[in-house]
C-alpha positions as CSV (number, residue, x, y, z in Angstrom):
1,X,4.3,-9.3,-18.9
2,X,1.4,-7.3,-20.6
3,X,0.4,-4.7,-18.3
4,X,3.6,-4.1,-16.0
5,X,2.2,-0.6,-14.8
6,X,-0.7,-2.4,-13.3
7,X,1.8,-4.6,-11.7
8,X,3.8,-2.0,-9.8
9,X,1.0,-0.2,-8.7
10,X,-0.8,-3.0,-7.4
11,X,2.6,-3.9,-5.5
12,X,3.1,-0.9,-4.1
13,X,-0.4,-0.5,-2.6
14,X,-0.2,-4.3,-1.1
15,X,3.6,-3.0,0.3
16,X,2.0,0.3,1.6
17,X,-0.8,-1.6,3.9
18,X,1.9,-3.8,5.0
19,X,3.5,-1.5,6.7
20,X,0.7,-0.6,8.5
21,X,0.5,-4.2,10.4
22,X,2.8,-2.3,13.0
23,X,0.3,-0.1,14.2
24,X,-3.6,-1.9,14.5
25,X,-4.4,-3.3,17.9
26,X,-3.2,-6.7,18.7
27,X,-6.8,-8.0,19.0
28,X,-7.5,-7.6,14.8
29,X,-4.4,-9.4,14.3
30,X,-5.5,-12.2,16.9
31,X,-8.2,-12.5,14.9
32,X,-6.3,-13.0,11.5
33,X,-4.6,-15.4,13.2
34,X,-1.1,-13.1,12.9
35,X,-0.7,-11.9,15.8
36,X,3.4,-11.7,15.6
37,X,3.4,-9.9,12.5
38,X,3.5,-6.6,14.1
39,X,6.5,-7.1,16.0
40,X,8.1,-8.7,13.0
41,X,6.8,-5.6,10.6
42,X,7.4,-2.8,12.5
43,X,11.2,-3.0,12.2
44,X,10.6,-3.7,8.6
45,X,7.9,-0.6,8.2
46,X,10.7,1.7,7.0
47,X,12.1,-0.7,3.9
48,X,8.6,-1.7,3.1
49,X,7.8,2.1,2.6
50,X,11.3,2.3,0.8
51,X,10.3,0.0,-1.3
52,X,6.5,1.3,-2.0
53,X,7.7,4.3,-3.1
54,X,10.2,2.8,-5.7
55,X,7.2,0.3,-7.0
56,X,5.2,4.0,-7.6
57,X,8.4,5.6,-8.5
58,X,8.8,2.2,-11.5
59,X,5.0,2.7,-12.3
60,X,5.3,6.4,-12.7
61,X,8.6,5.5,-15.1
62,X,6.6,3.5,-17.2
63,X,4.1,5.9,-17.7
64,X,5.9,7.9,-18.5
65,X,7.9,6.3,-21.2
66,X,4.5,4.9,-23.0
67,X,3.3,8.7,-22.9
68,X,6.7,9.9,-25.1
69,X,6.4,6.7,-27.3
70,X,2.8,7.2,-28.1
71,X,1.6,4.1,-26.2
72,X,-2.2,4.8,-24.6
73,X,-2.0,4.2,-21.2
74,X,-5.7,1.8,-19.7
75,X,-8.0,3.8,-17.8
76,X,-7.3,0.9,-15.2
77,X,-3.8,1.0,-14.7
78,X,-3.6,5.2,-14.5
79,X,-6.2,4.6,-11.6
80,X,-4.7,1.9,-9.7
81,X,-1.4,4.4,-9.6
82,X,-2.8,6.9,-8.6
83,X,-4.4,5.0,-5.7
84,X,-1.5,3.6,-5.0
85,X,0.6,6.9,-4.4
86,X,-2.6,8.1,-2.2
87,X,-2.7,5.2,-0.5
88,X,1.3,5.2,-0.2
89,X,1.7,8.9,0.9
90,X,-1.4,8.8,3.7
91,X,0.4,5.4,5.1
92,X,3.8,7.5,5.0
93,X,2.3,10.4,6.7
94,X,-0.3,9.5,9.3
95,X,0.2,5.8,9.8
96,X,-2.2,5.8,13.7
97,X,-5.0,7.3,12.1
98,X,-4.6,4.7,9.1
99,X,-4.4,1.6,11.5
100,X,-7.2,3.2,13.8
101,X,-9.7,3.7,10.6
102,X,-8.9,-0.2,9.5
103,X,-9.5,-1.2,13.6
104,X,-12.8,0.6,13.4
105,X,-13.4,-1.2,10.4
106,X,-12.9,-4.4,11.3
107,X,-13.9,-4.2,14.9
108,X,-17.2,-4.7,16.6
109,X,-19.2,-2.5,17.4
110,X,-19.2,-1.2,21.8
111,X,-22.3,-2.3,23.3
């Protein structure tokens, strides 16, 4: 694998929205067409977080170790992990107002 930083940050973002299937409304997920996913996810929100945090924890690793061998690190890749670990941390800390900005999102507008 070429760019295996990319890989675990991309991973860990994809794992940190995820977890966040527990809390939107049911009606964005009846649109999907997933509406079970929510009671499937939210017992598995805590491993999937678990698991985000390790995937930054690798890409942060890797980093790392191309920094001390003298290996330059892609724009792309130090971007996409620091995204990630945003993305990871405001998912692990305010997950409601995450799920509630995503509704908005993809919700229509009241009349």
């Amino acid at each position: 694998m070429k760019k295996p930083g990319i890989v675990a940050s991309l991973a860990a973002l994809v794992n940190a929205l995820a977890t966040l299937s527990c809390c939107l409304p049911f009606a964005f997920f009846v649109g999907l067409g997933a509406a079970g996913t929510a009671v499937y996810l939210q017992s598995l929100r805590p491993w999937m977080l678990l698991i985000a945090v390790g995937l930054l924890g690798i890409g942060f690793y890797q980093v790392r170790c191309g920094l001390r061998c003298g290996v330059r690190q892609s724009r792309i890749g130090l971007v996409l992990l620091v995204v990630a670990t945003v993305v990871v941390l405001f998912v692990a800390l305010f997950p409601q107002v995450i799920a509630g900005v995503l509704a908005d999102l993809g919700g229509k507008p009241a009349p």
